[in-house]
C-alpha positions in Angstrom: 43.2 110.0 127.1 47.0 109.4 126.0 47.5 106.8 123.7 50.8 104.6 124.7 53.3 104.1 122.2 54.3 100.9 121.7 57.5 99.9 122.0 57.6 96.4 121.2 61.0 95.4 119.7 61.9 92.0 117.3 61.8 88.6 118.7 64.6 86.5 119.5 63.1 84.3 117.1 62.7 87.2 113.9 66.6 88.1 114.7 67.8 84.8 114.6 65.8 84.3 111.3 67.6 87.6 109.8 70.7 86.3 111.1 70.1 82.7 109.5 69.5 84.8 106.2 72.2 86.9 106.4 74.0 83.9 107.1 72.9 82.0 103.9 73.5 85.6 101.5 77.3 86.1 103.1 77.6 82.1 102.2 76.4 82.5 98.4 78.7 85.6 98.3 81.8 83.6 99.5 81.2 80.6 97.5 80.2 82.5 94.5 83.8 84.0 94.8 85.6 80.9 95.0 83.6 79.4 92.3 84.6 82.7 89.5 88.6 82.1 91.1 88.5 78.4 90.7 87.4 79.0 87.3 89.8 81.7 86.6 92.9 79.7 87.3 91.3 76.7 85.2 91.6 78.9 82.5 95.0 79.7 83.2 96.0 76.0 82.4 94.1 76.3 79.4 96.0 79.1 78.1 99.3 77.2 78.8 98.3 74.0 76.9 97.0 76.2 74.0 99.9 78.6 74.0 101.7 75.2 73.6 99.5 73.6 70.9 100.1 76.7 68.8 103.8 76.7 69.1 104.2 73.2 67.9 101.2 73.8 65.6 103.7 76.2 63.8 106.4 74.2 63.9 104.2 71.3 62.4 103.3 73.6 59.7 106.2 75.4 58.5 109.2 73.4 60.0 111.0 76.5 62.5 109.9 77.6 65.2 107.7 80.8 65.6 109.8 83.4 66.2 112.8 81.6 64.8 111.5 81.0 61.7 114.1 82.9 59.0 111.4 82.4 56.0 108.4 84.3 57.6 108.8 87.3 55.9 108.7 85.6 52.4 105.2 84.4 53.3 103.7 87.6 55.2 104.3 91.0 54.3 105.9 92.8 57.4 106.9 89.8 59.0 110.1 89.6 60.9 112.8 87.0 60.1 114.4 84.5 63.0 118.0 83.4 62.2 116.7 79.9 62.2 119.3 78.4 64.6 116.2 76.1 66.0 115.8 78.5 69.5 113.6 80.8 70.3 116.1 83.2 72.3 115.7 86.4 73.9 113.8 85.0 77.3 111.5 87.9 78.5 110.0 89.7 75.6 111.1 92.9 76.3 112.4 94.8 73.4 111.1 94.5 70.0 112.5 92.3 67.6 113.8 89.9 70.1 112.6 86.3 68.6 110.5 85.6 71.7 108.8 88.8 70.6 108.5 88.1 66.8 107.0 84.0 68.5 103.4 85.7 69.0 103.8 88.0 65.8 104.2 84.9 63.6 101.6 82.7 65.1 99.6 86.1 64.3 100.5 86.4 60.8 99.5 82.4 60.6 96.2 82.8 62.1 96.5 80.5 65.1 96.7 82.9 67.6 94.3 86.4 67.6 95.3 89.8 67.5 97.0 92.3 65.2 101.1 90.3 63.6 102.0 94.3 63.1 102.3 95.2 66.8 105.9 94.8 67.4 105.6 96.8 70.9 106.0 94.0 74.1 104.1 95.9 76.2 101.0 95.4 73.8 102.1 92.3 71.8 102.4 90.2 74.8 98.9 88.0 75.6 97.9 88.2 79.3 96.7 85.8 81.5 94.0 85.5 83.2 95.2 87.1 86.5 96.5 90.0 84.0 99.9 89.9 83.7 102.0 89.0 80.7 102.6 85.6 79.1 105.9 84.7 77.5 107.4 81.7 75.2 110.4 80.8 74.8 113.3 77.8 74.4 116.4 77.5 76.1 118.8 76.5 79.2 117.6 77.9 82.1 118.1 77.4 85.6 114.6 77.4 88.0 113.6 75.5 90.8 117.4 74.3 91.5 117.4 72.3 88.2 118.7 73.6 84.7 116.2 72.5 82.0 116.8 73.1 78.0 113.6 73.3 75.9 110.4 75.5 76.2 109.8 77.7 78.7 106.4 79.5 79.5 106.5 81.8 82.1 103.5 83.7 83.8 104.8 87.2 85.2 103.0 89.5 88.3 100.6 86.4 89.2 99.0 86.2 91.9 100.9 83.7 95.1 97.4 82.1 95.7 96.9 81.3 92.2 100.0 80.4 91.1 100.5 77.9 93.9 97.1 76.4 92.4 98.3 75.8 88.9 101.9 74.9 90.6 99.5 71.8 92.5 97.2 71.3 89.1 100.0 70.6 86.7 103.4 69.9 88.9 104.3 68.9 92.3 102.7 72.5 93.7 106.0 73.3 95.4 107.3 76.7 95.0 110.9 75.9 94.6 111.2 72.5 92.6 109.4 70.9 90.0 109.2 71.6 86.3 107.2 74.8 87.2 109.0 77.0 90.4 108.9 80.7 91.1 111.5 82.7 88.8 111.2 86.2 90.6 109.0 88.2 92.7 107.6 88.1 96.5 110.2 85.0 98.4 109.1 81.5 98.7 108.4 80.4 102.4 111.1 77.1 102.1 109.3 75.0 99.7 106.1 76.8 100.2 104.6 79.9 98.5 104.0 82.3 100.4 100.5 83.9 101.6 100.0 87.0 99.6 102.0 88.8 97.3 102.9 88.7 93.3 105.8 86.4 91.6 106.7 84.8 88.3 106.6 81.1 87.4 108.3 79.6 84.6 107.2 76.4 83.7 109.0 74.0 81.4 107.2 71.7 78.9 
C-alpha cells in the first residue's frame, strides 16, 4: 500500500503571524537606528559646547587665548608660542604651527582637553566629531551664511547633510544658508534647504 505524502502547506493564518513578526523585528531594527543617530548628533552638540567651555576655560586661566597665548612655552616644555595679538588666526588647521593648530596643543599641555600637546601634525592633532570628520577652532571675520561675523568660529568638516541640518535646527534657525551656523563648503544647499544626501562643512559662530 503507498503511503501519500502530505503536502500540506502554512496557513494563511501562520504567514500572516511570520509576517506580523517580521514586521515587529524590521521595526526594532529601524527604530534602534534612529535612536544610535539621534544620539550621535546629541553628542555632536556636546562636543561644541565643550570645545567652547575649554577655550574660554583657558582664557579664564591664563589670560590669551589657546593658541595665541605667547607665554605657553615658558610654562610647558615643547610648547609653541602665539604672538599674542588676542586672535586665534590661521582658519582651517592645516599646516603645523598655525595658531589654530597650536589652540588644541595648548589646551593639551593644560590638561583640559585629552590627548598627546606633542603632536603638531593636523591630520592627527585635530579632534573629530562624532560623524568623523575634523573639528576646528578659531576667531576671526568671516563671511558665512550671507553675514560677516568676527569672534569664534567652530567649524565641523565632511559632516554628514542629514546630521548637520539636525544640529543646524538644534542650536540655530536649521537653515542651511543663514543663521549663526550655515554651510561653508561641500555638497550645494537646495535655496535655504540642505540638501538630501551628501557631505558639507558648517561653521558655526558663538
Amino acid at each position: 500500500m503507498k503511503h501519500l505524502r502530505s503536502n500540506k502547506g502554512f496557513t494563511l493564518v501562520e504567514l500572516a503571524i511570520v509576517l506580523v513578526i517580521i514586521g515587529i523585528i524590521l521595526g526594532a531594527v529601524l527604530k534602534g537606528q534612529e535612536l544610535i543617530y539621534n544620539a550621535k548628533v546629541k553628542r555632536v552638540q556636546s562636543q561644541i559646547k565643550e570645545s567652547i567651555a575649554a577655550f574660554y576655560t583657558y582664557y579664564d586661566k591664563y589670560g590669551y587665548y589657546p593658541g595665541d597665548d605667547p607665554s605657553a612655552s615658558s610654562r610647558w616644555t615643547g610648547s609653541p608660542n602665539g604672538n599674542g595679538n588676542g586672535l586665534v588666526e590661521g582658519g582651517y588647521c592645516d599646516t603645523a604651527g598655525e595658531e589654530s593648530c597650536n589652540l588644541w596643543r595648548h589646551l593639551r599641555y593644560a590638561n583640559i582637553i585629552s590627548g598627546d600637546p606633542a603632536d603638531a601634525t593636523p591630520a592627527t592633532l585635530l579632534p573629530k566629531h562624532t560623524f568623523g570628520g575634523n573639528m576646528d577652532m578659531f576667531t576671526g571675520t568671516y563671511t558665512v551664511g550671507g553675514v560677516s561675523r568676527s569672534g569664534l568660529w567652530i567649524t565641523l568638516r565632511n559632516i554628514e547633510t542629514q546630521a548637520a541640518e539636525a544640529i543646524d535646527r538644534a542650536m540655530d534657525d536649521g537653515k542651511c544658508t543663514t543663521g549663526s551656523i550655515a554651510r561653508y563648503a561641500g555638497t550645494a544647499c537646495n535655496g535655504d534647504a540642505y540638501p538630501s544626501s551628501g557631505y558639507l562643512d558648517i561653521w558655526m559662530s558663538f
